[in-house]
Backbone as ProteinMPNN parsed JSONL, in Angstrom:
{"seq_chain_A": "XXXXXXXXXXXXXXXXXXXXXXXXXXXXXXXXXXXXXXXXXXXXXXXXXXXXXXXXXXXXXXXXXXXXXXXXXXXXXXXXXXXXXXXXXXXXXXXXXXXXXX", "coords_chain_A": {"N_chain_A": [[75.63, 111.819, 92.298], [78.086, 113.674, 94.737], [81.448, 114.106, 93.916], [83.76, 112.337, 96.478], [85.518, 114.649, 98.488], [88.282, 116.021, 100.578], [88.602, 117.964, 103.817], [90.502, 120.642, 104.786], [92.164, 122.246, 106.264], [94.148, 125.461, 106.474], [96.894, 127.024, 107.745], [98.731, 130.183, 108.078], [101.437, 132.03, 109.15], [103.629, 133.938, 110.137], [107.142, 133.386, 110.833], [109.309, 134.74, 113.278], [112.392, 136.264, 113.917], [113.896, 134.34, 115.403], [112.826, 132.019, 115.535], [110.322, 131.821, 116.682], [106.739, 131.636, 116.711], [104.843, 134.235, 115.666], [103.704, 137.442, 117.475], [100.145, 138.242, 118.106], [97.551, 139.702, 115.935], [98.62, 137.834, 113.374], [98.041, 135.815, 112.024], [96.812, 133.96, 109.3], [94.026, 131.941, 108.737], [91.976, 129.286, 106.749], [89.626, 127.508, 105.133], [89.816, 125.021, 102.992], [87.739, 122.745, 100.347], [89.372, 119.945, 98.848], [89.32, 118.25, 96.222], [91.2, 116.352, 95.912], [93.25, 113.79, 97.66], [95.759, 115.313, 99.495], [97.739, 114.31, 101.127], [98.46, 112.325, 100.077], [98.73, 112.22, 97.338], [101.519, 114.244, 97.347], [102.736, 111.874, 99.197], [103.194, 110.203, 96.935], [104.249, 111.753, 94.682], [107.481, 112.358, 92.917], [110.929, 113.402, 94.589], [111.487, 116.58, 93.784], [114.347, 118.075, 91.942], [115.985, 120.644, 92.398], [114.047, 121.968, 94.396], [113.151, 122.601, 97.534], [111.794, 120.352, 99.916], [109.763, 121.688, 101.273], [109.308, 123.996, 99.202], [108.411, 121.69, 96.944], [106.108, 120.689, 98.603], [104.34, 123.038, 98.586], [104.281, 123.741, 95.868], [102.241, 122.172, 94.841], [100.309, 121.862, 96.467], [99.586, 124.249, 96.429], [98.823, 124.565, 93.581], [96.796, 122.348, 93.316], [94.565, 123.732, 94.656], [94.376, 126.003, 93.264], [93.219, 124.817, 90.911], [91.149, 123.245, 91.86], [89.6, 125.564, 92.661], [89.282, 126.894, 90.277], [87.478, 124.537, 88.663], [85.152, 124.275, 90.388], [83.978, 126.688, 89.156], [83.456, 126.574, 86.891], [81.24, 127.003, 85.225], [80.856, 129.287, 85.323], [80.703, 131.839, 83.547], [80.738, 134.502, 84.121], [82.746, 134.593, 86.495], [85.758, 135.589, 87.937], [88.174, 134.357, 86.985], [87.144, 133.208, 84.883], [87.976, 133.919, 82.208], [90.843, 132.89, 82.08], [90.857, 130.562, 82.562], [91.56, 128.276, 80.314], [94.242, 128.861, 79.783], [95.162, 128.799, 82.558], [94.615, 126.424, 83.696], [95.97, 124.734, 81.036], [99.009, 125.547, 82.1], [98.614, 124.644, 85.062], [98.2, 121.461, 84.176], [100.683, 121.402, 82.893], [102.466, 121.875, 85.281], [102.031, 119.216, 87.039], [102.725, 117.774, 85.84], [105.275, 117.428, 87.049], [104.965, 116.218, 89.221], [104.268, 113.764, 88.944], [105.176, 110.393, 89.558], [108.216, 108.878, 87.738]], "CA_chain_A": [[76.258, 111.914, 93.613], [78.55, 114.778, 94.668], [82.593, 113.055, 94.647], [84.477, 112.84, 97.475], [85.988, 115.746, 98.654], [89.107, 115.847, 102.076], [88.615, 119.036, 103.899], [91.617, 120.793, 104.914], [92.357, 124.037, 107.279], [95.474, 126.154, 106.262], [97.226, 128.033, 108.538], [99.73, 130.993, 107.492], [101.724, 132.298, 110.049], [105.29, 133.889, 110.2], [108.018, 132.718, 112.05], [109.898, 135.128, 113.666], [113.549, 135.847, 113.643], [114.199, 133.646, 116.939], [112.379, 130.876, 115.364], [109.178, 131.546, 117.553], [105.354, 132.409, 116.071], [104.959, 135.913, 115.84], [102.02, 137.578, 118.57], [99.682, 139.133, 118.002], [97.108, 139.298, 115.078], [99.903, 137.796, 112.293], [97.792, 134.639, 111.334], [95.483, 133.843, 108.435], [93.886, 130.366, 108.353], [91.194, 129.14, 105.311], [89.402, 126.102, 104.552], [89.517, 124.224, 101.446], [87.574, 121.389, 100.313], [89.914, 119.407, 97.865], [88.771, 116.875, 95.485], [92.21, 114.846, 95.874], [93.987, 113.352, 98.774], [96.724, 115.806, 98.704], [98.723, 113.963, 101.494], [98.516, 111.024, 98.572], [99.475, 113.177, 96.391], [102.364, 114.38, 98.008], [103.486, 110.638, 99.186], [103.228, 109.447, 95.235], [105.006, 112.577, 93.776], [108.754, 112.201, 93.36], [111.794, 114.504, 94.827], [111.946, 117.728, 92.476], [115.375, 118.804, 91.629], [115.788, 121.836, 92.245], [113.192, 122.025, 94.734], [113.427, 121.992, 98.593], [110.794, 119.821, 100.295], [108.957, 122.671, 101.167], [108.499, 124.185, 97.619], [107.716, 120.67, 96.488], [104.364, 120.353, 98.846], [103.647, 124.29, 97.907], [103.627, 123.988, 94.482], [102.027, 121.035, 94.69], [99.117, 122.293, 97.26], [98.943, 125.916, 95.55], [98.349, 124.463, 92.245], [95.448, 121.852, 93.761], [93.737, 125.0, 94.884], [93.813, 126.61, 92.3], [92.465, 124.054, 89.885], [89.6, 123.317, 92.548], [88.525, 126.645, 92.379], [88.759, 126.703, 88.829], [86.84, 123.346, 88.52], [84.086, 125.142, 90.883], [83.486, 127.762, 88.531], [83.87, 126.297, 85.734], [80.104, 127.24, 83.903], [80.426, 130.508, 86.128], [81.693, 133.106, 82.982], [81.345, 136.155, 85.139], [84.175, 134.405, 87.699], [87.003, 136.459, 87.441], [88.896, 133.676, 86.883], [86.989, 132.24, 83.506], [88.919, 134.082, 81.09], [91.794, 132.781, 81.941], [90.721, 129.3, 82.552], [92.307, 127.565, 79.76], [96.086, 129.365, 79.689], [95.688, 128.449, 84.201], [94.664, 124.911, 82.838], [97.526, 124.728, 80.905], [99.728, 125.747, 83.353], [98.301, 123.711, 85.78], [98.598, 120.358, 83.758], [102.601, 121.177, 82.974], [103.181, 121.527, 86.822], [101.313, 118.696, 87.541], [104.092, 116.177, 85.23], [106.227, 117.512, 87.626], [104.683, 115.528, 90.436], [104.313, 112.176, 88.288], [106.324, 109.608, 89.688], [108.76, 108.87, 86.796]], "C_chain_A": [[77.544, 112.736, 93.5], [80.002, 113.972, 94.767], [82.927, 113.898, 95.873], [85.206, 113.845, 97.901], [86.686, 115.116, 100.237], [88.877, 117.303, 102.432], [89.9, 119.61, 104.886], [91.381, 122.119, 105.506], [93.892, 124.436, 107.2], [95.651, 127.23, 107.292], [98.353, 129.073, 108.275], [100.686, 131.351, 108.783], [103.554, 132.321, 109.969], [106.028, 133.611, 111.039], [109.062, 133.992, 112.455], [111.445, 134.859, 113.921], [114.113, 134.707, 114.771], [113.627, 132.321, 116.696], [110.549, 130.457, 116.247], [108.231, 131.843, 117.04], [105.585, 133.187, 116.511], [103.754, 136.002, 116.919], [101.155, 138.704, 117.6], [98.177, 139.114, 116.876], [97.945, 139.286, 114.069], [99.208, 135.999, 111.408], [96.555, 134.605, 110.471], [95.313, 132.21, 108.357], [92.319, 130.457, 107.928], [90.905, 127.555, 105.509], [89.272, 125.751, 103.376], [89.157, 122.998, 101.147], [88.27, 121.206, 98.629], [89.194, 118.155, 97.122], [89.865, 115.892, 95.36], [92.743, 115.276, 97.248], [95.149, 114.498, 98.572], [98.222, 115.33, 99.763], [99.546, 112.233, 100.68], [99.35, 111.292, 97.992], [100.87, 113.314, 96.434], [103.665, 112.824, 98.6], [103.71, 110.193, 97.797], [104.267, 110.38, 94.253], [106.804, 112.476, 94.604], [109.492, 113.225, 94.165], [111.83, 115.54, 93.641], [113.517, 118.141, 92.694], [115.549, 120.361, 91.619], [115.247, 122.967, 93.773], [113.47, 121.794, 96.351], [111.722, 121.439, 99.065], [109.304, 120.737, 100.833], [108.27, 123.32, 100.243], [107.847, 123.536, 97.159], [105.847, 120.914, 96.744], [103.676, 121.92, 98.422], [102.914, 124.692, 96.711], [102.7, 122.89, 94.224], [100.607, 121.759, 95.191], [98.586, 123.607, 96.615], [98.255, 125.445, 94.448], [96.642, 123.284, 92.659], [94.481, 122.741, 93.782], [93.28, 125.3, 94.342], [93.288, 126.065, 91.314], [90.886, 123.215, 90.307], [88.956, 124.736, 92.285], [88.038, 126.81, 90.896], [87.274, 125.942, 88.276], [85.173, 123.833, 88.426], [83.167, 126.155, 90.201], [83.291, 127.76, 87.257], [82.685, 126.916, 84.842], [79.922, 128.275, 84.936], [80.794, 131.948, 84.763], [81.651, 134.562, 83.38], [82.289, 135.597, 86.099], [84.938, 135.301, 87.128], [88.325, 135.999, 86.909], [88.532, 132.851, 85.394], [87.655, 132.96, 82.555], [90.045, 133.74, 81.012], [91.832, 131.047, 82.55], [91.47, 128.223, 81.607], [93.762, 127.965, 79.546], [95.873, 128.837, 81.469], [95.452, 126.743, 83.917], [95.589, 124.297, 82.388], [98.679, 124.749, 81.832], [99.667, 124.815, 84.243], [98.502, 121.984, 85.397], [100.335, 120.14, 83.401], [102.854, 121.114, 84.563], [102.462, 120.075, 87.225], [102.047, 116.824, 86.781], [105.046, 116.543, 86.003], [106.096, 116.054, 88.626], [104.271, 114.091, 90.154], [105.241, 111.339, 88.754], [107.038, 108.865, 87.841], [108.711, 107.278, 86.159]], "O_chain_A": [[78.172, 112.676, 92.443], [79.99, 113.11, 95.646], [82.732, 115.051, 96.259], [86.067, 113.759, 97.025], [86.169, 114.244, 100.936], [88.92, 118.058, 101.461], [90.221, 118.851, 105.8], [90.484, 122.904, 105.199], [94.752, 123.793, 107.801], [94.833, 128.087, 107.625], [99.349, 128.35, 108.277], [100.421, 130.508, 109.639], [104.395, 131.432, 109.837], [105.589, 133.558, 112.188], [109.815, 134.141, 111.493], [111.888, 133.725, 114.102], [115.251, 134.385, 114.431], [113.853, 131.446, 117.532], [109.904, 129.414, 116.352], [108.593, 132.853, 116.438], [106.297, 133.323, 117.505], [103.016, 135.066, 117.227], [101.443, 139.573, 116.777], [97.557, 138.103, 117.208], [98.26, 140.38, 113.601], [99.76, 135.316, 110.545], [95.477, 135.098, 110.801], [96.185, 131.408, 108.022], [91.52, 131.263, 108.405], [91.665, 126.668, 105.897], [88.439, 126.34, 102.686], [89.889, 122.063, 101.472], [87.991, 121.846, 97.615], [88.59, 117.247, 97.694], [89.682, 114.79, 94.843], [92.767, 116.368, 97.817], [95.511, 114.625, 97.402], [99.371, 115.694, 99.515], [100.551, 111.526, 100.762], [100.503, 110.86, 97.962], [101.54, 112.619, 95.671], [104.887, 112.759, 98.464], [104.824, 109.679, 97.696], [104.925, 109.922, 93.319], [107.245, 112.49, 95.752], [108.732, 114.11, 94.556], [112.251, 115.16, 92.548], [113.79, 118.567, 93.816], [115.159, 121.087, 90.705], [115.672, 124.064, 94.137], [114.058, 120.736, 96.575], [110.69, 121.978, 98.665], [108.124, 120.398, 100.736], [107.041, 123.384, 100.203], [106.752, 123.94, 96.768], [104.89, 121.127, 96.0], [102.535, 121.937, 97.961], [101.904, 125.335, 96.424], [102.412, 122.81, 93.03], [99.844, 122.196, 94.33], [97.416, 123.898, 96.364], [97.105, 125.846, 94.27], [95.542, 123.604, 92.207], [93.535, 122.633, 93.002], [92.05, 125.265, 94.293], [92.726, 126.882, 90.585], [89.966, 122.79, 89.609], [87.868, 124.884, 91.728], [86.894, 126.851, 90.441], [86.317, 126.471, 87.71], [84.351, 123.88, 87.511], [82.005, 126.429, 90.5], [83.004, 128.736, 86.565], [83.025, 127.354, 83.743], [78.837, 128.242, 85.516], [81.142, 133.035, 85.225], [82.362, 135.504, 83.028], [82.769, 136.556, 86.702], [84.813, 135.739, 85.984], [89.269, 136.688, 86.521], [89.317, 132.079, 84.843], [88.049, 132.103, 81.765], [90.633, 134.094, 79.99], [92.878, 130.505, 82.906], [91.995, 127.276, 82.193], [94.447, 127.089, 79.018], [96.925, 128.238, 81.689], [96.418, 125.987, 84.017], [96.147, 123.395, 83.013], [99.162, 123.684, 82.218], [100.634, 124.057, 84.327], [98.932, 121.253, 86.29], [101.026, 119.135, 83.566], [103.515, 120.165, 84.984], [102.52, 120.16, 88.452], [101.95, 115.618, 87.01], [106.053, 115.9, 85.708], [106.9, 115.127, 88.714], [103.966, 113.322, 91.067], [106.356, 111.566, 88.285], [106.273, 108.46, 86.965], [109.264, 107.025, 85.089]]}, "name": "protein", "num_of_chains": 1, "seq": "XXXXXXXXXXXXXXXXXXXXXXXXXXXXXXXXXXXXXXXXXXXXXXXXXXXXXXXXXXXXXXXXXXXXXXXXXXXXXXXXXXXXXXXXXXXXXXXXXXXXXX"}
């Protein structure tokens, strides 16, 4: 049986100097199915130092991503992404003691 997966819709979209959405065509939005809660996630991981609350859920949500897709591809070795699977691995497991509650 396939696990659970949350599915999630990202929306990009700049803010203009005035504080208003931009017009026009200026938005990109993506779905991603995650294999973790990532508003869990996010509640369970501490304050980063350093870090404004914004960066926090970024690096936090970027790096999910990218270790789902990874995951995905994992017995793919033409991805473009398997050669570099174990150094983004790496990577991915040091950011990922960031977000450990202490």
């Amino acid at each position: 049986m396939a696990s659970p997966t949350t599915r999630y819709r990202l929306t990009v979209m700049p803010v203009e100097k005035d504080g208003l959405p931009c017009s026009g065509r200026c938005t990109i939005e993506l779905e991603h199915r995650a294999r973790q809660d990532w508003i869990r996630l996010l509640e369970a991981s501490p304050r980063l130092a350093g870090f404004s609350g914004d960066e926090r859920a970024a690096v936090l949500i970027a790096g999910q991503i990218l270790r789902d897709v990874l995951h995905r591809h994992v017995d793919d070795a033409g991805h473009p992404l398997a050669p570099h699977a174990a150094s983004l691995g790496a990577a991915l497991d040091a950011l990922d003691t960031l977000h450990r509650p202490a």
